[in-house]
ROPATI-845247 format. One record per residue (C-alpha): residue number from 0; residue in three letters; chain; x, y, z. Coordinates in nm, 3 decimals, always signed. Layout:
i: NUM; aa: Ala; ch: A; u: X; v: Y; w: Z
...
***
This chain:
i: 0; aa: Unk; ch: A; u: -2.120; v: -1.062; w: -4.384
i: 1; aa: Unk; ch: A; u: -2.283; v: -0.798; w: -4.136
i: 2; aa: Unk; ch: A; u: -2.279; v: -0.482; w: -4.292
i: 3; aa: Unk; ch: A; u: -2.420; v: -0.132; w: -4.204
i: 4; aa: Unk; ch: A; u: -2.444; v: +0.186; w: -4.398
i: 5; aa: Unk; ch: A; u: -2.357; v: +0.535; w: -4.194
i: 6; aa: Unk; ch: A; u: -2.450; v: +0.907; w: -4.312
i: 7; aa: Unk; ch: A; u: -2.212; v: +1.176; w: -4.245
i: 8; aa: Unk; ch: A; u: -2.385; v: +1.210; w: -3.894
i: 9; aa: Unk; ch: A; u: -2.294; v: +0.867; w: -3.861
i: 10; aa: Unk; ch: A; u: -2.637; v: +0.767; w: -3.783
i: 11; aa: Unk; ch: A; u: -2.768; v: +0.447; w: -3.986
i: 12; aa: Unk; ch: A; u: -2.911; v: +0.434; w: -4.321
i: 13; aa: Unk; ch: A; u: -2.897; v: +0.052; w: -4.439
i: 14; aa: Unk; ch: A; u: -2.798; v: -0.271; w: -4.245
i: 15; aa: Unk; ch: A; u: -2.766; v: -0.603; w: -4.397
i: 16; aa: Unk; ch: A; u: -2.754; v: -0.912; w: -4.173
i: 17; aa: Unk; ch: A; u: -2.667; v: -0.711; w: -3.815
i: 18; aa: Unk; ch: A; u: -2.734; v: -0.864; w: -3.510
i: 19; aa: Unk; ch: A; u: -2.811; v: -0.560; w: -3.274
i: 20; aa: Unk; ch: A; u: -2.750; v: -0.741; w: -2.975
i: 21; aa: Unk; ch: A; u: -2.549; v: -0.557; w: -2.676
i: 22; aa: Unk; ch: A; u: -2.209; v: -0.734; w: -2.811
i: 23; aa: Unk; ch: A; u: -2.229; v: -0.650; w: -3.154
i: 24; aa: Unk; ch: A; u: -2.399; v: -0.234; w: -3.086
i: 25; aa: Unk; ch: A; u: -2.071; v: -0.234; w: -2.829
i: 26; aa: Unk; ch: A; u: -1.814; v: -0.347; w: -3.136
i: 27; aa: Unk; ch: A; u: -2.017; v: -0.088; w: -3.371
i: 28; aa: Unk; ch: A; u: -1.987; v: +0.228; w: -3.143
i: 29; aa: Unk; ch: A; u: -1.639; v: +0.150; w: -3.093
i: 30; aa: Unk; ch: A; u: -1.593; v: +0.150; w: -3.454
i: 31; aa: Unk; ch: A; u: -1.774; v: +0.481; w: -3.509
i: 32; aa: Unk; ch: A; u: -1.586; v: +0.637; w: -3.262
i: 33; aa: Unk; ch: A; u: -1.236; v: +0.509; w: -3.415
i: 34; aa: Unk; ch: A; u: -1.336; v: +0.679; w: -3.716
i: 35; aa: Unk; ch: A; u: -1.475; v: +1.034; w: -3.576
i: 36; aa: Unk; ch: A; u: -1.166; v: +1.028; w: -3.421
i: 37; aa: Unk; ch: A; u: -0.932; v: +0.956; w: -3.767
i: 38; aa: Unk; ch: A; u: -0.888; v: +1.184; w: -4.109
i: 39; aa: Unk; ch: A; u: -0.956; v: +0.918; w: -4.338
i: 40; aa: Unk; ch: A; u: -0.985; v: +0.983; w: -4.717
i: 41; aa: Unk; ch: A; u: -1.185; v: +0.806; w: -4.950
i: 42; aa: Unk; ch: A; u: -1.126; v: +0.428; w: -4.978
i: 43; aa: Unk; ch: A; u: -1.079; v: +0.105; w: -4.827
i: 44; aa: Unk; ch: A; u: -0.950; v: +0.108; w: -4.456
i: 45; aa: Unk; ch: A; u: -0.920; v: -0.177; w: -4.215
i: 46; aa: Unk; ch: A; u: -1.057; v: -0.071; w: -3.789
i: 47; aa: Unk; ch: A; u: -0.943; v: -0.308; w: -3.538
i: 48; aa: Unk; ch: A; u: -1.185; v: -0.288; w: -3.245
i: 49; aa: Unk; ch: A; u: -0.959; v: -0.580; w: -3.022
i: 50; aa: Unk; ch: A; u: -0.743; v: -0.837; w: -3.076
i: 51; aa: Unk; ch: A; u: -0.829; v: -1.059; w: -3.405
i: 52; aa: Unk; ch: A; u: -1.176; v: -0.850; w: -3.363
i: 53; aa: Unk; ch: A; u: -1.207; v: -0.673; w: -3.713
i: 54; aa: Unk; ch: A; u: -1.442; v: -0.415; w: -3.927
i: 55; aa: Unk; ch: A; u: -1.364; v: -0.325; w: -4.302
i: 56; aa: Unk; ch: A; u: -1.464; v: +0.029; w: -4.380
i: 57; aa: Unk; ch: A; u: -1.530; v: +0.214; w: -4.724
i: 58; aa: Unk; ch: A; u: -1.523; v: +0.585; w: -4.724
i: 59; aa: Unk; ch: A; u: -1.736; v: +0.767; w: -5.010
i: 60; aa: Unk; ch: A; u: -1.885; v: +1.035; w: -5.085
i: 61; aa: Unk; ch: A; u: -2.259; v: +1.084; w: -5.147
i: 62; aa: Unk; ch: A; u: -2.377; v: +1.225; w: -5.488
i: 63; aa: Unk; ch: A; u: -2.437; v: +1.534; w: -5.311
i: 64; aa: Unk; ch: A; u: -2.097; v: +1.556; w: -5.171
i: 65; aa: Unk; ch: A; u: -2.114; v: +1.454; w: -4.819
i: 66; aa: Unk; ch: A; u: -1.925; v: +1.155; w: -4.687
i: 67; aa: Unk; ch: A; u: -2.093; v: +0.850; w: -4.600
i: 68; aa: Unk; ch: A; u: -1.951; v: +0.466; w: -4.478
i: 69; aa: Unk; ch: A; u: -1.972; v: +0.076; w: -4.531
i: 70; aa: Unk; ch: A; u: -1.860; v: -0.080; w: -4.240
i: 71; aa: Unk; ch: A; u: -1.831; v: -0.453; w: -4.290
i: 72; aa: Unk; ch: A; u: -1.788; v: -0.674; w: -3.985
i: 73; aa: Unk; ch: A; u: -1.749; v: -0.735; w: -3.740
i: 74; aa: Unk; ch: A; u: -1.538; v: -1.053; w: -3.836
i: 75; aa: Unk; ch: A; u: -1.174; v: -1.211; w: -3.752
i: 76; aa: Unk; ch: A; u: -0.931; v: -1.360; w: -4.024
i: 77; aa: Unk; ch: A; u: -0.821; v: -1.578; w: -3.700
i: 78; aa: Unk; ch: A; u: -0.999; v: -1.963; w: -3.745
i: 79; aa: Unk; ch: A; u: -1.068; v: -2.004; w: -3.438
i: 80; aa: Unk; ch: A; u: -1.419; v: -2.186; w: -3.271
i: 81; aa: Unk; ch: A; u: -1.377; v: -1.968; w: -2.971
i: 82; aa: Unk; ch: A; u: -1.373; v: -1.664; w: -3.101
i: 83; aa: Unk; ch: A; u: -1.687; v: -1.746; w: -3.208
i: 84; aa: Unk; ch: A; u: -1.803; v: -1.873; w: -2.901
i: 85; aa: Unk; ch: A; u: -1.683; v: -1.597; w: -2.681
i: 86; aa: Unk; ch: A; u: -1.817; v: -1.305; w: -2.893
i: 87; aa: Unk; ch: A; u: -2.047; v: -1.461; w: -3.183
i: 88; aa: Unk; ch: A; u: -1.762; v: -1.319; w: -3.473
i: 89; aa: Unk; ch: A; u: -1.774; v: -1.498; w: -3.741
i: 90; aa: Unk; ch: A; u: -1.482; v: -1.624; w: -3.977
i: 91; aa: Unk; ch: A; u: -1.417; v: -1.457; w: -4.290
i: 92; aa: Unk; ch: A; u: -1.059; v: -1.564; w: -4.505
i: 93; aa: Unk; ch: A; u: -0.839; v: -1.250; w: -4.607
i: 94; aa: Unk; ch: A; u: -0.949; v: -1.301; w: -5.001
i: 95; aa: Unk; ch: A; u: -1.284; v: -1.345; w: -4.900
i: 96; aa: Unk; ch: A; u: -1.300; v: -0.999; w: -4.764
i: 97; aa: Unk; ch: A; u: -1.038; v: -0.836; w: -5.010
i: 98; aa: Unk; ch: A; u: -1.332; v: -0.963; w: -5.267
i: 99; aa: Unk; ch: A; u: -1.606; v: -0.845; w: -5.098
i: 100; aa: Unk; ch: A; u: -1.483; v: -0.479; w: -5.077
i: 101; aa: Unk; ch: A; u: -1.378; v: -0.489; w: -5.430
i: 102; aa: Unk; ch: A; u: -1.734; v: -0.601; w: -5.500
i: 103; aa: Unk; ch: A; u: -1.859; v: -0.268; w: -5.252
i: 104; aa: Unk; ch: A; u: -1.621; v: -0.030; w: -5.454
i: 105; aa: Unk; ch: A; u: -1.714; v: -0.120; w: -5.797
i: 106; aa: Unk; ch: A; u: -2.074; v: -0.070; w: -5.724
i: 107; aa: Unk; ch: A; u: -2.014; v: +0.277; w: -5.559
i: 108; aa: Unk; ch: A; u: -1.825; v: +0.370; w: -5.833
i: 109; aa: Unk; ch: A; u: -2.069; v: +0.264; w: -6.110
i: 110; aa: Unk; ch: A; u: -2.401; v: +0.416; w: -5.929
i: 111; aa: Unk; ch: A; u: -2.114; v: +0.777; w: -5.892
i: 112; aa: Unk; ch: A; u: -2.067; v: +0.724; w: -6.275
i: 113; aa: Unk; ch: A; u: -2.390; v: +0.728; w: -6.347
i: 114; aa: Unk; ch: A; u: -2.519; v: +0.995; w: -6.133
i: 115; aa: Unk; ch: A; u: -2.225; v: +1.195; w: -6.280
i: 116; aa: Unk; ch: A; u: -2.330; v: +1.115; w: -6.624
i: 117; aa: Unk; ch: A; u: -2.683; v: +1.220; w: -6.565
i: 118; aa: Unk; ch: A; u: -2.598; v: +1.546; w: -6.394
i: 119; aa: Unk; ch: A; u: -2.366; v: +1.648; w: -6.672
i: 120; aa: Unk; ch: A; u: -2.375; v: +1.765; w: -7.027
i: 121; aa: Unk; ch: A; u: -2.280; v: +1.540; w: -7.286
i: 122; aa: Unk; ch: A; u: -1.952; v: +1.764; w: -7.365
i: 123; aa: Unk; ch: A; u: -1.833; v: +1.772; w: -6.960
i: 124; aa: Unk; ch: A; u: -1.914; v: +1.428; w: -6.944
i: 125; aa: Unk; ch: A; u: -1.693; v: +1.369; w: -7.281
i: 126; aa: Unk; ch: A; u: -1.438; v: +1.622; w: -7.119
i: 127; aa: Unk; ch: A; u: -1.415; v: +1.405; w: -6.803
i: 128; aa: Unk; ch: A; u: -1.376; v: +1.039; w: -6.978
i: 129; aa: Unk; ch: A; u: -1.112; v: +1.239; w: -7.163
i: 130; aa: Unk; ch: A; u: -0.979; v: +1.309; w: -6.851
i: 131; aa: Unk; ch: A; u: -1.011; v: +0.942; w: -6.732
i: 132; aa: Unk; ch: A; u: -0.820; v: +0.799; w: -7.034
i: 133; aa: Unk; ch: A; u: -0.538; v: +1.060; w: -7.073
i: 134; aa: Unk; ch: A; u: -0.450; v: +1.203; w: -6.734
i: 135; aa: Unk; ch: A; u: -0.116; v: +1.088; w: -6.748
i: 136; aa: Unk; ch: A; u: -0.060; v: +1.288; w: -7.083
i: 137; aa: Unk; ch: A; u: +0.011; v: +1.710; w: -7.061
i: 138; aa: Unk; ch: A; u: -0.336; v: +1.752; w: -7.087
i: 139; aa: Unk; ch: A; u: -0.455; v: +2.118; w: -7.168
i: 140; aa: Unk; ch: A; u: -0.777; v: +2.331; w: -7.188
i: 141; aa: Unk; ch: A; u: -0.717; v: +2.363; w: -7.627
i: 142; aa: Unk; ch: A; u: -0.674; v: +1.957; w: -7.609
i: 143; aa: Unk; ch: A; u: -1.010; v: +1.916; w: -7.450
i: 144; aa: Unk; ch: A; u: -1.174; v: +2.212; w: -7.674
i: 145; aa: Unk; ch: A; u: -0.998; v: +2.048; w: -8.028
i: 146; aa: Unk; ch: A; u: -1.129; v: +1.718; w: -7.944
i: 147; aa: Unk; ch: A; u: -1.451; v: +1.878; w: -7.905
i: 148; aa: Unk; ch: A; u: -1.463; v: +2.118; w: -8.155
i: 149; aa: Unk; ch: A; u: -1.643; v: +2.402; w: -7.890
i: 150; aa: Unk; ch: A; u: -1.503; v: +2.755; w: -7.799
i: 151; aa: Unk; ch: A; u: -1.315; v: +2.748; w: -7.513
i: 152; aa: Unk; ch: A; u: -1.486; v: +3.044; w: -7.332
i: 153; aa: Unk; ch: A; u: -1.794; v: +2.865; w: -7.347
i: 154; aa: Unk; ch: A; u: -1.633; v: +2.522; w: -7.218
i: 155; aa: Unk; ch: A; u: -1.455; v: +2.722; w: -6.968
i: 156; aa: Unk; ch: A; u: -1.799; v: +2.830; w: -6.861
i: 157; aa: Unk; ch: A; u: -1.976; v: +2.561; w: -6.847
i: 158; aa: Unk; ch: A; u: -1.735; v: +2.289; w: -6.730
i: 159; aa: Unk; ch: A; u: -1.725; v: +2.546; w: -6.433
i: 160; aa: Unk; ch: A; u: -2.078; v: +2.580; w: -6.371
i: 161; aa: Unk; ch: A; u: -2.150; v: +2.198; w: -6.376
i: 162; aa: Unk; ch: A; u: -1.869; v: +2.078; w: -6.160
i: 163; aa: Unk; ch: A; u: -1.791; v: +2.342; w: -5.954
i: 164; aa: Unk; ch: A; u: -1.406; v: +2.306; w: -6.016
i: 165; aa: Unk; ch: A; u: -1.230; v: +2.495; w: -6.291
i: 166; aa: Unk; ch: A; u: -1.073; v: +2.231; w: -6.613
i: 167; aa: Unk; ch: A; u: -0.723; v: +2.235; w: -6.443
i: 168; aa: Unk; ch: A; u: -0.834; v: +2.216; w: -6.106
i: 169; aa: Unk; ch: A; u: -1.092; v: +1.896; w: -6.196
i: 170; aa: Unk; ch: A; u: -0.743; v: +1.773; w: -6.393
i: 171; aa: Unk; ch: A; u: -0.538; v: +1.794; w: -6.099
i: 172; aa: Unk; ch: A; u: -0.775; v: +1.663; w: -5.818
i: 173; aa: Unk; ch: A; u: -0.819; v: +1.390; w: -6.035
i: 174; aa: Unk; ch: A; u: -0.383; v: +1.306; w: -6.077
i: 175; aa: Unk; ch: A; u: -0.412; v: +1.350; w: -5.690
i: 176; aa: Unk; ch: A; u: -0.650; v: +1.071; w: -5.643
i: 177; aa: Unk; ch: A; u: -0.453; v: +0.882; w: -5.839
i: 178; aa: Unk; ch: A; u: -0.133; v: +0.942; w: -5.709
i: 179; aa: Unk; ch: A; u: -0.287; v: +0.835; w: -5.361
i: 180; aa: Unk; ch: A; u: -0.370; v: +0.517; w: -5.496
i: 181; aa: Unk; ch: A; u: +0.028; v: +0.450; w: -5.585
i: 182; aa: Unk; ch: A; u: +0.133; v: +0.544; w: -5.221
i: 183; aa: Unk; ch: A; u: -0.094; v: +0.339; w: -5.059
i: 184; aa: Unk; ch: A; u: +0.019; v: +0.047; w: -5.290
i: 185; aa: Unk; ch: A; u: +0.319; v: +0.076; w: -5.397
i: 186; aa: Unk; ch: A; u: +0.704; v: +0.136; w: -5.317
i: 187; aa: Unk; ch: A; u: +0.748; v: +0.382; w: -5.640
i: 188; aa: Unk; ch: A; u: +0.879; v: +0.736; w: -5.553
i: 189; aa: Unk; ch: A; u: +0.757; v: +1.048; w: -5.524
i: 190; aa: Unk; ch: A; u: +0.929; v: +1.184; w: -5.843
i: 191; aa: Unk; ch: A; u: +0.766; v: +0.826; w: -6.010
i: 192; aa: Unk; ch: A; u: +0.466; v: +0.913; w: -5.894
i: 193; aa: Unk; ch: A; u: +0.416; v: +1.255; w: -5.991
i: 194; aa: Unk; ch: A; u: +0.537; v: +1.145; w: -6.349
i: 195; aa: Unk; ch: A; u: +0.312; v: +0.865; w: -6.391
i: 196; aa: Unk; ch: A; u: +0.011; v: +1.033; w: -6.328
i: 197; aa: Unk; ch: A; u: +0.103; v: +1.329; w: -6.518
i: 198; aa: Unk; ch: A; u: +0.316; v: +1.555; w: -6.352
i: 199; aa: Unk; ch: A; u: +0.618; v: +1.707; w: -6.478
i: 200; aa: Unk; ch: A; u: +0.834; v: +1.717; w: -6.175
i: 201; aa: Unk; ch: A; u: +0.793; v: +1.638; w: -5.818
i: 202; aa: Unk; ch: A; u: +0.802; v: +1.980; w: -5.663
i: 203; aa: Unk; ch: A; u: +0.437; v: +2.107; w: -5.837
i: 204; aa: Unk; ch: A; u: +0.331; v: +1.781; w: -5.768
i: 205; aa: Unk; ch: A; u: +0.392; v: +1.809; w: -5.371
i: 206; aa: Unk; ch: A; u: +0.232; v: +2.125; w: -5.411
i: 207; aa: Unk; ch: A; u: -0.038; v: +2.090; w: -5.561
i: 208; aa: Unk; ch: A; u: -0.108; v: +1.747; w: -5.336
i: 209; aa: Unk; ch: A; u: -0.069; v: +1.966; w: -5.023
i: 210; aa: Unk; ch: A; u: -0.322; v: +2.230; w: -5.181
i: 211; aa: Unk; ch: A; u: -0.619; v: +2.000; w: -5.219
i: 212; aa: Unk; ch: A; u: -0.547; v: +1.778; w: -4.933
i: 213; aa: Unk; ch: A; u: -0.357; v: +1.974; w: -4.698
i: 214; aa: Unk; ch: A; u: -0.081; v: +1.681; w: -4.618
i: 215; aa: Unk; ch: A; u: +0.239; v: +1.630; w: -4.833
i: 216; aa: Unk; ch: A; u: +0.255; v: +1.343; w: -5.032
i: 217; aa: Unk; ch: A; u: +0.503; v: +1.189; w: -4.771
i: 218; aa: Unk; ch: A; u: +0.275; v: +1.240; w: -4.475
i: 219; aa: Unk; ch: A; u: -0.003; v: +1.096; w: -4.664
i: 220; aa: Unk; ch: A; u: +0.222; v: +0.790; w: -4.701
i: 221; aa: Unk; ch: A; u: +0.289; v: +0.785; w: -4.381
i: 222; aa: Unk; ch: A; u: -0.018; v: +0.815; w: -4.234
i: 223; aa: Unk; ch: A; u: -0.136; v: +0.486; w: -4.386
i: 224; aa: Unk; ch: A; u: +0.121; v: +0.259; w: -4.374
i: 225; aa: Unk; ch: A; u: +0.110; v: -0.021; w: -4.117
***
């Protein structure tokens, strides 16, 4: 499947299999220009350039903190010859796709990982997996420093210095990535949400989701449904 690898300029790092033929550059600024134009947040998003004329894009972030995209395509999950004929797309099945960003996400997230894990020292990088696996627990600052059996000024400190977000703050950007993942794919509410990823009620939830991402939870909903 074409693919093609964009910097935050949104000039081209990597392409894989990408005819740059007049057709296919055409499809390609289109999609650019679809997502200049959109707030996306990181994940999997679909772009429809025309009628059964597709891209798939992934929205990450670079180890450095700048975003960067996958775009995939351009393909159509419509079997049809002409298609083809009239605009050289090819033919890729809906759980063909589905599998292939899966496949694109699990690889970003292992090479983040690891860059993570190399930047880190081994008690932030214990702090964070701690994170990982008990998010949706009350989580506190003594937890973390118990479990580690450091002083809590000096975790404090360095936790700080390392990932440029304070314990709670890391904690809670963390639940709100989460959380985003239930409202894109699933029907729970808002008070199930906050709860499952760790929230005590719904109100500091909202708030604290419109603090890091400036949208309630609701109009991030919104924005991505169909």
């Amino acid at each position: 499947m074409p693919t093609v690898i964009l910097n935050n300029t949104f000039s081209t790092v990597f392409t894989y299999k990408y005819d740059s033929n007049i057709e296919s550059s055409f499809y390609l600024s289109q999609a650019i220009a679809i997502i200049k134009k959109s707030n996306y947040n990181p994940g999997a998003f679909t772009i429809n350039i025309q009628k059964n004329i597709t891209y798939s894009c992934i929205m990450f972030y670079h180890y450095d903190n700048l975003p960067m995209y996958i775009l995939i395509g351009p393909y159509t999950l419509i079997k049809d010859d002409s298609i083809f004929m009239k605009n050289n797309i090819s033919y890729i099945s809906e759980s063909s796709i589905n599998d292939t960003i899966k496949l694109h996400s699990y690889i970003i997230d292992t090479i983040k990982n690891k860059c993570i894990q190399e930047q880190h020292s081994p008690c932030v990088n214990h702090a964070i997996e701690y994170i990982k696996h008990n998010y949706t627990q009350d989580i506190s600052i003594d937890d973390i420093c118990n479990e580690l059996n450091i002083n809590k000024c000096y975790f404090c400190s360095i936790f700080k210095k390392e990932t440029g977000l304070t314990f709670i703050n890391y904690l809670n950007s963390y639940k709100i990535e989460k959380s985003k993942e239930l409202l894109k794919n699933t029907n729970l509410s808002l008070l199930d949400i906050a709860l499952s990823v760790g929230f005590n009620n719904q109100s500091y939830y909202s708030t604290v989701f419109k603090k890091i991402t400036c949208k309630t939870p609701l109009e991030f909903r919104e924005e991505i449904l169909p």
